[in-house]
C-alpha positions as CSV (number, residue, x, y, z in Angstrom):
1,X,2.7,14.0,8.9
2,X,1.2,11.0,9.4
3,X,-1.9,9.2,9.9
4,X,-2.2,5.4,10.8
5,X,-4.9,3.6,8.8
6,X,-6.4,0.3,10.6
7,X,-6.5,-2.6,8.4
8,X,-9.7,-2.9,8.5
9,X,-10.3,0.3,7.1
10,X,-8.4,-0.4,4.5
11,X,-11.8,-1.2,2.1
12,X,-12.9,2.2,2.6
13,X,-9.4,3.3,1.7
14,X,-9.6,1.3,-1.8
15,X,-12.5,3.2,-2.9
16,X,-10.6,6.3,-3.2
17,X,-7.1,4.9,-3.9
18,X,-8.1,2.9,-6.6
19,X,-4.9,2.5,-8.2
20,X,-1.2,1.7,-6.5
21,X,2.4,0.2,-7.2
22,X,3.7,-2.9,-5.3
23,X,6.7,-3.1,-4.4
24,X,9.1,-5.7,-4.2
25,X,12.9,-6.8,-3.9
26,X,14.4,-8.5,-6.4
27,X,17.2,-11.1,-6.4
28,X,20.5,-8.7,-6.4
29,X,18.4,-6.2,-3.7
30,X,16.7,-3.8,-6.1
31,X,13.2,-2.1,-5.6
32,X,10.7,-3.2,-8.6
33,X,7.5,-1.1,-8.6
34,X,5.0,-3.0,-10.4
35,X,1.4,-1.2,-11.3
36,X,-1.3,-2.7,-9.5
37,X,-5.1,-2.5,-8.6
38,X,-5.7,-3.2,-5.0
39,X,-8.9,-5.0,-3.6
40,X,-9.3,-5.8,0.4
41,X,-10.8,-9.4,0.9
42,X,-10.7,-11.7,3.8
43,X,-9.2,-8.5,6.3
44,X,-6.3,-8.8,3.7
45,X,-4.7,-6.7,0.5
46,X,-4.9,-8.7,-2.9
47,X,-3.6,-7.6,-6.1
48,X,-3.0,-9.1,-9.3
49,X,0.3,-10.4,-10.0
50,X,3.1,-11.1,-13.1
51,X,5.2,-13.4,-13.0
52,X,8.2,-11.7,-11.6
53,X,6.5,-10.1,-8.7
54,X,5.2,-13.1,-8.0
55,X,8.6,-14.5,-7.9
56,X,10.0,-11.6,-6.3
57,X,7.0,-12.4,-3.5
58,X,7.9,-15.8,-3.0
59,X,11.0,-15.1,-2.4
60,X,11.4,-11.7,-0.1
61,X,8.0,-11.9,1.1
62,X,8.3,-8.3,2.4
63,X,6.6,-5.9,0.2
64,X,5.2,-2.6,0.2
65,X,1.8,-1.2,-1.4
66,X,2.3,2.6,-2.6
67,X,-0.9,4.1,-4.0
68,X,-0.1,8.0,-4.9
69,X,-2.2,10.7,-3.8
70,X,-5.4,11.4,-5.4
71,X,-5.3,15.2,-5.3
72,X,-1.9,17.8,-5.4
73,X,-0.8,18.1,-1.7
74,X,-2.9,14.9,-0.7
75,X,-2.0,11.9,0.9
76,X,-0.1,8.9,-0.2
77,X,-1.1,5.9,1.4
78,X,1.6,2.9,2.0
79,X,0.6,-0.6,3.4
80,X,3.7,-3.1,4.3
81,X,3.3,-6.6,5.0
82,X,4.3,-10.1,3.8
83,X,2.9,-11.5,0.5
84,X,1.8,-14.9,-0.6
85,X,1.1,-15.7,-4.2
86,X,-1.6,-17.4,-4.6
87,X,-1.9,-18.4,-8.3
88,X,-2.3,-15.0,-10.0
89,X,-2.7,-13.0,-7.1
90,X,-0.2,-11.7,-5.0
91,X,-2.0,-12.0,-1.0
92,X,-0.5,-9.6,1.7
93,X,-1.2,-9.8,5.0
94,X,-1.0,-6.3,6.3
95,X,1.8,-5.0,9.0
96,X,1.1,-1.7,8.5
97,X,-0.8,0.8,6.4
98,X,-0.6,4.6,7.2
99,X,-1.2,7.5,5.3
100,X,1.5,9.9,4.9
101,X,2.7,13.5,3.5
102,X,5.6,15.7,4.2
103,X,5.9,18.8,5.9
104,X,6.4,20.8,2.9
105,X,2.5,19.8,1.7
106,X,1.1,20.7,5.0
107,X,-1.2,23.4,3.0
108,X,-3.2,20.7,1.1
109,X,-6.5,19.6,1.8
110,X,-7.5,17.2,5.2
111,X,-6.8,13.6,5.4
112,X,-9.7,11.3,4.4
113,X,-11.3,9.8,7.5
114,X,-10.6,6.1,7.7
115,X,-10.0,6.6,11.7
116,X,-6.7,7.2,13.1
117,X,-5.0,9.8,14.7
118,X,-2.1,11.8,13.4
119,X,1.7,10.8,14.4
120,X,4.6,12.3,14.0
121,X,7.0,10.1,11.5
């Protein structure tokens, strides 16, 4: 189950999912997961960035932000968009964020209320 999360929201999100992994596509098409600590400034997603995320970024600007869920059975919440580096920051302007679980967790506790409505993924 799913539950969209507006990008505007996505400040109130930070507060609980403090901590996250980006990730990004490197040069010969694998997934690198890169620990990260996302802030929300200027309606966008910033988090600090290495040098080969950053490179991975400014190359395949795709790039998704995983932060795990906070409690067993909770919600992990995933933001896509496209990523700009900015110096030592990696800047993603948001696609889509949306906060998700399977099936097979459907006992665990309510989705935090950042607005949205449930959809079936």
């Amino acid at each position: 189950m799913s539950y969209p999360v507006q990008p505007a929201d996505l400040g109130r999100a930070f507060e609980d999912y403090v901590d996250g992994y980006l990730l990004t596509v490197t040069a010969d098409s694998a997934t690198r997961a890169t620990g990260v600590r996302p802030t929300f400034r200027d309606g966008k997603v910033v988090v600090g960035a290495g040098r080969t995320s950053s490179a991975n970024a400014a190359e395949r600007p795709k790039v998704t932000l995983l932060c795990p869920p906070t409690v067993a059975k909770g919600f992990t919440l995933l933001v896509d968009g496209t990523a700009m580096v900015a110096g030592d920051e990696i800047v993603i302007d948001v696609t889509s964020a949306v906060l998700h679980r399977p099936p097979f967790h459907a006992d665990g506790p309510p989705p935090p209320d950042y607005g949205g409505e449930q959809v079936t993924c």
